[in-house]
VOGU-3710 file (C-alpha; in Angstrom, 3 decimals, decimal comma):
1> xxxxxxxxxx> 177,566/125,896/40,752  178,551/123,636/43,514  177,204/120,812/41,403  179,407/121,533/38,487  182,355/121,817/41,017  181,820/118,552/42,467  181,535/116,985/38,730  184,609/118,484/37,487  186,547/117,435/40,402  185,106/113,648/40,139
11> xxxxxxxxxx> 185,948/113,927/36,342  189,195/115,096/37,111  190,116/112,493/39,997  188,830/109,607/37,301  191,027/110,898/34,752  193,671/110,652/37,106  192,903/107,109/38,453  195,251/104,147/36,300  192,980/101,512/34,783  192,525/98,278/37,658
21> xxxxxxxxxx> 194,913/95,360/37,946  193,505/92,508/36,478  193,894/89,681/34,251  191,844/90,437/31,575  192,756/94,300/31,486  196,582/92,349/31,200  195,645/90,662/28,385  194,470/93,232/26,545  197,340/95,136/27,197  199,673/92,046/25,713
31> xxxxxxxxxx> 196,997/92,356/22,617  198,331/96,008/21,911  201,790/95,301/22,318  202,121/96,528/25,917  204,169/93,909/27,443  205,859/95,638/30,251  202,943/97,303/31,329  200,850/93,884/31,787  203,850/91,908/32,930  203,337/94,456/36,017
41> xxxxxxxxxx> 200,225/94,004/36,318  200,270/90,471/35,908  203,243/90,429/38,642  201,455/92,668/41,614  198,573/90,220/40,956  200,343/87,218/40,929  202,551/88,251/44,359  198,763/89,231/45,274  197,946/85,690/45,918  195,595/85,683/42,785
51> xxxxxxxxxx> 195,911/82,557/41,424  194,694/83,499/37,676  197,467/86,188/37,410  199,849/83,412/38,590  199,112/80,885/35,536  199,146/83,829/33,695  202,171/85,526/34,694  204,120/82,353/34,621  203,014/81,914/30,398  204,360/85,543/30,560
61> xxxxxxxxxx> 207,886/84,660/31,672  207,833/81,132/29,994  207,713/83,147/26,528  210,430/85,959/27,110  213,373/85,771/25,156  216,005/84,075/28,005  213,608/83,159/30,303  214,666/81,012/32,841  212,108/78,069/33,329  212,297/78,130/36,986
71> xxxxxxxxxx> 210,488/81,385/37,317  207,708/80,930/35,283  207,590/76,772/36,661  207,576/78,477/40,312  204,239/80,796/39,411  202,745/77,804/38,060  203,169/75,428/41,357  201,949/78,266/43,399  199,092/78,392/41,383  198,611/74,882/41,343
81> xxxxxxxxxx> 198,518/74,724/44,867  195,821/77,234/45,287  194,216/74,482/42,986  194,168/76,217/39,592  194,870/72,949/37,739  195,332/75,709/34,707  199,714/75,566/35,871  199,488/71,920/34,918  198,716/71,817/31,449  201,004/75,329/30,957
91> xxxxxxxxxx> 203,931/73,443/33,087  203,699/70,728/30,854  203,869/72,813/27,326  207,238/74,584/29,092  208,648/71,261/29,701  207,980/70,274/25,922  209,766/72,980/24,800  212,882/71,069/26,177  213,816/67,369/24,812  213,091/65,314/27,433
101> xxxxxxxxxx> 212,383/61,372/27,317  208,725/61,125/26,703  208,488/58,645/29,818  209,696/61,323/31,864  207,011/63,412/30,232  204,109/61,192/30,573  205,031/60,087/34,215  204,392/64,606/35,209  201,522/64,132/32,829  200,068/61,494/34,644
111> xxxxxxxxxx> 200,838/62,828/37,884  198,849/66,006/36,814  195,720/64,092/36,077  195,408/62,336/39,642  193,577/65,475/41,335  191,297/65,573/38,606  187,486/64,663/37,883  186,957/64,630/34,278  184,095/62,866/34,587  182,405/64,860/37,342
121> xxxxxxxxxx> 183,965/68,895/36,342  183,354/70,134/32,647  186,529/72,252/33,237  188,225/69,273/34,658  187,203/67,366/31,821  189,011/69,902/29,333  191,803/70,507/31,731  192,245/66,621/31,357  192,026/66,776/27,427  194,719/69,545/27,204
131> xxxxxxxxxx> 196,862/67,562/29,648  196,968/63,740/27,423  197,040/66,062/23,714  200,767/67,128/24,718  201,675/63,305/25,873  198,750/60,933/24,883  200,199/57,705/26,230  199,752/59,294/29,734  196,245/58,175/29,698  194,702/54,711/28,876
141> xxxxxxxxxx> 192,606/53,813/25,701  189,766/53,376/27,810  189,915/56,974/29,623  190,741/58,581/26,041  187,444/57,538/24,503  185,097/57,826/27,670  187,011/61,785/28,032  186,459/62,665/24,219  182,525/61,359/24,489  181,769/63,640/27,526
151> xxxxxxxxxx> 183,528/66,588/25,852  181,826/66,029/22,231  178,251/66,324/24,272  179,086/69,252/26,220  181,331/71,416/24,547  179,434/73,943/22,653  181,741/77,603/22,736  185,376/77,321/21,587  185,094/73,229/21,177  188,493/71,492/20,487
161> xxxxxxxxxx> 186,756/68,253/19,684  188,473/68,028/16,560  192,130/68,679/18,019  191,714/65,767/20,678  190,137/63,593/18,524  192,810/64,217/15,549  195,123/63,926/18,295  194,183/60,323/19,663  193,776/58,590/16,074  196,995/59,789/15,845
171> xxxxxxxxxx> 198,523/58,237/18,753  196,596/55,579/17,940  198,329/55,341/14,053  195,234/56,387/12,464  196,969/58,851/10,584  194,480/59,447/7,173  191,345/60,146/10,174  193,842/62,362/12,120  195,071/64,005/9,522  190,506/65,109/8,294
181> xxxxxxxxxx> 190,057/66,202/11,987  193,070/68,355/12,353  192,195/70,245/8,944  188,808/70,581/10,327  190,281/72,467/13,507  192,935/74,070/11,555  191,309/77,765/11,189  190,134/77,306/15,094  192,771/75,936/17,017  197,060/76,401/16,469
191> xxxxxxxxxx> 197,593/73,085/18,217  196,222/71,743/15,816  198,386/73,219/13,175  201,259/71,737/15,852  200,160/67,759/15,411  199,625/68,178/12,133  203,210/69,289/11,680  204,950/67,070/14,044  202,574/63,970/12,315  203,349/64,874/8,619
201> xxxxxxxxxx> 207,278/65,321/9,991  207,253/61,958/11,570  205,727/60,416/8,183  208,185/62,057/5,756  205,568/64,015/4,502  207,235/67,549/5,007  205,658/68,612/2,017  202,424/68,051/2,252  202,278/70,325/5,668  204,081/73,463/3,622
211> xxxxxxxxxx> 201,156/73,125/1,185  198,307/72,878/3,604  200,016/76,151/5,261  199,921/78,053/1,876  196,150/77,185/1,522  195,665/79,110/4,895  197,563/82,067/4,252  194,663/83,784/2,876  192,345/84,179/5,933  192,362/87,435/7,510
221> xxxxxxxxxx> 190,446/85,348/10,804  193,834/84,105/12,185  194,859/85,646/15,229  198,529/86,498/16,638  199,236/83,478/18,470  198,169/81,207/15,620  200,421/82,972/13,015  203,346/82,989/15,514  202,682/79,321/15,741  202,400/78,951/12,102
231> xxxxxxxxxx> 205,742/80,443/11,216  207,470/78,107/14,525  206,203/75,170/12,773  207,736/76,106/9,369  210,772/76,945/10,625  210,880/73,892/12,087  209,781/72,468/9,039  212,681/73,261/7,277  216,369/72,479/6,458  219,465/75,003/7,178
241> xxxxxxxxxx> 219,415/75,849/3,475  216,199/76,397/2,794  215,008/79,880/3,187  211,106/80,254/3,459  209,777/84,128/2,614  206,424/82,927/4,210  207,837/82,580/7,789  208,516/86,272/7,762  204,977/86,737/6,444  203,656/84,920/9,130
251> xxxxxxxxxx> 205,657/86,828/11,848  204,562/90,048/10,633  200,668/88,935/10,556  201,130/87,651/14,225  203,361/91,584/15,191  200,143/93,268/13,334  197,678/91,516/15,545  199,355/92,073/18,769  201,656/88,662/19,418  204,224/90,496/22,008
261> xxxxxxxxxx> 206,763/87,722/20,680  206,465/88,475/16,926  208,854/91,123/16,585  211,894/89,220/18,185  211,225/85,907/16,245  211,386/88,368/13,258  215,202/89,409/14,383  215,968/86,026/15,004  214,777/84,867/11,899  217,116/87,891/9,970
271> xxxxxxxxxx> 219,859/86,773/12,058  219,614/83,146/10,440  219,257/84,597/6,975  221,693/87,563/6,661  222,060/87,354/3,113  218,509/88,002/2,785  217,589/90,270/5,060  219,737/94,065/5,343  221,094/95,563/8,468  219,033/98,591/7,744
281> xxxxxxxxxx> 216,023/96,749/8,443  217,086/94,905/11,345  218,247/97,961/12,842  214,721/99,115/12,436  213,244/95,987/13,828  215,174/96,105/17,054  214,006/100,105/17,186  210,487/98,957/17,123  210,976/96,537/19,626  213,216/98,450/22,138
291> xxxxxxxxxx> 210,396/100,309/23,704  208,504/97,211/24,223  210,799/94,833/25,178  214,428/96,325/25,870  216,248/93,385/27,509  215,244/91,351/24,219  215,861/94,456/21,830  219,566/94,584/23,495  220,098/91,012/23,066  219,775/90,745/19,840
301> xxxxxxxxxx> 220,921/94,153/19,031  224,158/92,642/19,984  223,714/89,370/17,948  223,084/91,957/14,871  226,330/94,070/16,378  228,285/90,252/15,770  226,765/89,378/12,437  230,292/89,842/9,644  227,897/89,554/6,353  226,558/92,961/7,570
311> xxxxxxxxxx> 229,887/94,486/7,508  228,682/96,913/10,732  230,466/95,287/13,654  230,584/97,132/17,032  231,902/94,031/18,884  232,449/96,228/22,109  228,702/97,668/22,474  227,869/93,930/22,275  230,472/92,982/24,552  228,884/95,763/26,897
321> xxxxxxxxxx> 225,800/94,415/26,123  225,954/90,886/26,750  227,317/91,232/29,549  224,670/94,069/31,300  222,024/91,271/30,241  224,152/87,864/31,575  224,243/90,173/35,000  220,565/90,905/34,967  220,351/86,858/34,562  219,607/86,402/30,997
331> xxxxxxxxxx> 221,171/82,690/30,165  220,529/83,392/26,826  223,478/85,955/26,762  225,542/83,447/27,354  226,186/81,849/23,822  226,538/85,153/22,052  229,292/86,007/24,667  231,130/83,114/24,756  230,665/83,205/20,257  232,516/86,711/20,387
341> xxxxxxxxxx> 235,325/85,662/22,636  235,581/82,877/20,210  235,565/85,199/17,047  238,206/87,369/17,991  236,230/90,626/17,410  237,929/92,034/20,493  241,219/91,194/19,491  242,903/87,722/19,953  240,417/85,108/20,519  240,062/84,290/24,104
351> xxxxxxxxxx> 239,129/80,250/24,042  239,369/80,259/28,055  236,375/82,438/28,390  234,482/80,905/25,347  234,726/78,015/26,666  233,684/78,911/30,702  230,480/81,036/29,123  229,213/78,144/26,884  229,720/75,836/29,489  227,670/78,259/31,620
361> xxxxxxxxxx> 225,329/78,028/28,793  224,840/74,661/28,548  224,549/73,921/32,885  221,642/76,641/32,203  219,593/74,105/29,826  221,006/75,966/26,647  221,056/73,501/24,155  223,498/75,554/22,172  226,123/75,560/25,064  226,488/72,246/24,614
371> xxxxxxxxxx> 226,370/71,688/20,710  229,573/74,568/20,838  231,562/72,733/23,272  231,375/69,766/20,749  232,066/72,011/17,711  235,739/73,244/19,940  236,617/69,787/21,038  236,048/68,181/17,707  237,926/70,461/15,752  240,497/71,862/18,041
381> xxxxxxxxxx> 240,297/74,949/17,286  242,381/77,406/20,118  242,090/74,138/22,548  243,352/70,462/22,388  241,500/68,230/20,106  239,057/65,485/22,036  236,595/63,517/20,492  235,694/62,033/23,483  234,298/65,303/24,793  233,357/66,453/21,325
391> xxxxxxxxxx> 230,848/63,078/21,556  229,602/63,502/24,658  228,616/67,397/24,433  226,614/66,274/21,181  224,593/63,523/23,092  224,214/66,374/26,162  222,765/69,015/23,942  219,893/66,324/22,126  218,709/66,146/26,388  217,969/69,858/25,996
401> xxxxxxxxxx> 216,925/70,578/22,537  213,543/72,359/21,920  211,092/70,108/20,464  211,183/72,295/16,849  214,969/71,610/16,627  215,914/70,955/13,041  216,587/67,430/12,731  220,262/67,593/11,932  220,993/69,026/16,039  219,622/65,879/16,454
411> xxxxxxxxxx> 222,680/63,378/14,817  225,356/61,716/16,777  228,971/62,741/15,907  230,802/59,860/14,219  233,186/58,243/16,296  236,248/55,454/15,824  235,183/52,116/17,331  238,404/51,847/19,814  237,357/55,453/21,601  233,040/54,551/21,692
421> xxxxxxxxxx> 233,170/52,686/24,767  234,763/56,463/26,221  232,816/58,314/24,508  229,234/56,275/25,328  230,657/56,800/29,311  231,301/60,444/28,979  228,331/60,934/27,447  226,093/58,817/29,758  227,733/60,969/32,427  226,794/64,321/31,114
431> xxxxxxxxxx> 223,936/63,466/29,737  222,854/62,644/33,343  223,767/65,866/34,420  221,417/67,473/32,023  218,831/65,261/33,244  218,977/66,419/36,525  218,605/69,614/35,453  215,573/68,857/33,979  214,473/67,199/37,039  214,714/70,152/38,609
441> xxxxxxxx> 213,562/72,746/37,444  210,198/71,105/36,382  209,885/68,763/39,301  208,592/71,493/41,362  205,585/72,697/38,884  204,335/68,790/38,219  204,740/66,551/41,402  202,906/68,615/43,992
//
């Protein structure tokens, strides 16, 4: 009788125990959806000292919706000075994500491969690879081949020899051979999927990548990150007016097999397509996501709140909104705040504060900030007309564009010959600005 005491108590105190902090328990927890539970895991862990948990608390942060850099960039350098060369590679693909000059990205790149033995360190060796795929000129022909000879004799599990290759013949213009060893790596590896886009792009071959996408629609292997990175590139891909069904399609494969980030790219991608896409289901959307993620559900619950096709405006819960998430640091906010002062919703627009919270947006490394302050000071509109400014805000907001920006953000605003030598010096002098903020907020993550 004691006996069966004793087991019902032990039974009873298991039942009661939570299941250990670690990193793999974390990820599995991101795999079902459970994003707030692992991101406090991840976080205990990471404040821990464990070094893991801080590379992998840092990709956590780097792919919320408003994240600032900084935070995830700091997790990383603490990492990497515990010597988990892991932060470098994951610094580097959050810098890509902003449009740096690739000098400036292959001097950190370089500066990341200094501590490391490729030669000597089979992890080393891949950490190296995964360093020169995002900016190949940041190693020398002569490194690239003896790297990619080591790693094609000892990779056997999970080998990317087919990415790095595909990746050097194309850095190398060998684009026919790059193009047979990324569609060898295509089912395997989402970078791949990546170069392949960004090579096709480059060669005005477009196309030719939406067609090699449709062939892969039909394998059930794919996991959530690969989708999600699938639909990114097609986005990408595409022009403002075309609408692609298959980028939804993609989103919702990725949300089914447990991508955390899914289900917001799926309101984003509604919010850029409101003719095709109801408020009904939005509305659903951000109810799905709210328990999961509700900083990210808010934000673009107010976005949705905003959107006239919809004809179901509550501009002062996204007022409200806005600016709950803008106080809990969200830069993101910003735009949307400073777009319904803009509008009017509330009344008379209010071009003083639309104005201050876009420029807030833009000193935060929001691309958008930036591209709106052109749009006012080239038209006018509420404020006085200056083409000057309206010039240099368009060259500012290229500095921080993501690297899938459709290619029209990237134009330069016409200007009359008598005002360019202004408008070049205006520009020069905020584009500097931007710069630095580039400087710092990844300086810390790459340089020690």
């Amino acid at each position: 009788m004691a006996s069966r005491t004793l087991i019902l108590c032990l039974a009873a105190a298991l039942a009661s125990c939570q299941m250990p902090a670690d990193t793999m328990t974390a990820r599995y927890l991101l795999a079902q959806g459970n994003t707030a539970e692992a991101r406090e895991q991840l976080r205990q862990l990471a404040e821990a000292g464990d070094a893991a948990a801080q590379v992998e608390y840092g990709k956590l942060l780097a792919g919320e919706q408003g994240a600032d850099p900084a935070e995830a960039l700091q997790w990383y350098q603490r990492a990497w000075r515990q010597h988990d060369y892991r932060a470098g590679p994951a610094s580097l693909r959050l810098y890509k994500r902003y449009q740096g000059s690739l000098a400036f990205g292959e001097t950190r790149a370089g500066a990341l491969l200094a501590p490391l033995r490729p030669r000597e360190n089979p992890e080393d060796l891949q950490l190296a690879l995964d360093i020169v795929v995002l900016y190949p000129g940041a190693a020398s022909d002569p490194q690239w081949q003896s790297w990619l000879q080591l790693y094609r004799r000892s990779c056997v599990v999970e080998c990317y020899f087919d990415t790095y290759a595909g990746r050097y013949a194309q850095h190398r213009g060998e684009y026919e051979q790059a193009e047979m060893l990324y569609a060898r790596a295509l089912h395997r590896d989402p970078r791949a999927v990546e170069y392949l886009q960004d090579m096709l792009w480059d060669n005005g071959q477009s196309q030719r990548f939406v067609e090699l996408m449709q062939n892969l629609e039909g394998d059930v292997s794919l996991d959530g990150a690969y989708c999600l990175r699938v639909a990114t590139l097609i986005k990408a891909n595409a022009t403002t007016t075309e609408h692609d069904p298959s980028v939804m399609r993609w989103l919702q494969r990725a949300a089914d097999n447990g991508e955390p980030v899914a289900l917001s790219e799926q309101l984003r991608y509604m919010l850029s397509w409101p003719d095709d896409y109801s408020h009904e289901v939005f509305t659903d959307k951000v109810a799905e996501l709210m328990p999961k993620d509700p900083a990210v559900a808010t934000f673009y619950r107010a976005q949705g709140d905003l959107q006239s096709l919809w004809f179901a405006l509550k501009p002062e819960r996204a007022r409200d909104d806005l600016l709950m998430l803008v106080e809990q640091g969200m830069a993101q906010a910003l735009v949307p705040l400073g777009t319904l002062y803009e509008s009017g919703f509330l009344g008379e627009a209010d071009m003083e504060k639309a104005v201050m919270y876009y420029s807030r947006a833009a000193e935060a490394g929001i691309a958008q900030g930036d591209e709106a302050l052109s749009g006012l000071y080239l038209t006018g509109r509420g404020m006085m007309r200056d083409p000057i400014k309206a010039y240099a805000h368009k060259e500012a907001s290229k500095v921080l564009l993501p690297r899938t920006a459709r290619e029209e953000t990237r134009e330069t605003l016409a200007l009359p010959e008598s005002l360019m030598p202004a408008g070049e010096q205006a520009a020069e002098k905020l584009v500097a600005q931007r710069r630095r903020w580039l400087e710092e907020q990844f300086h810390v993550a790459i340089t020690h």
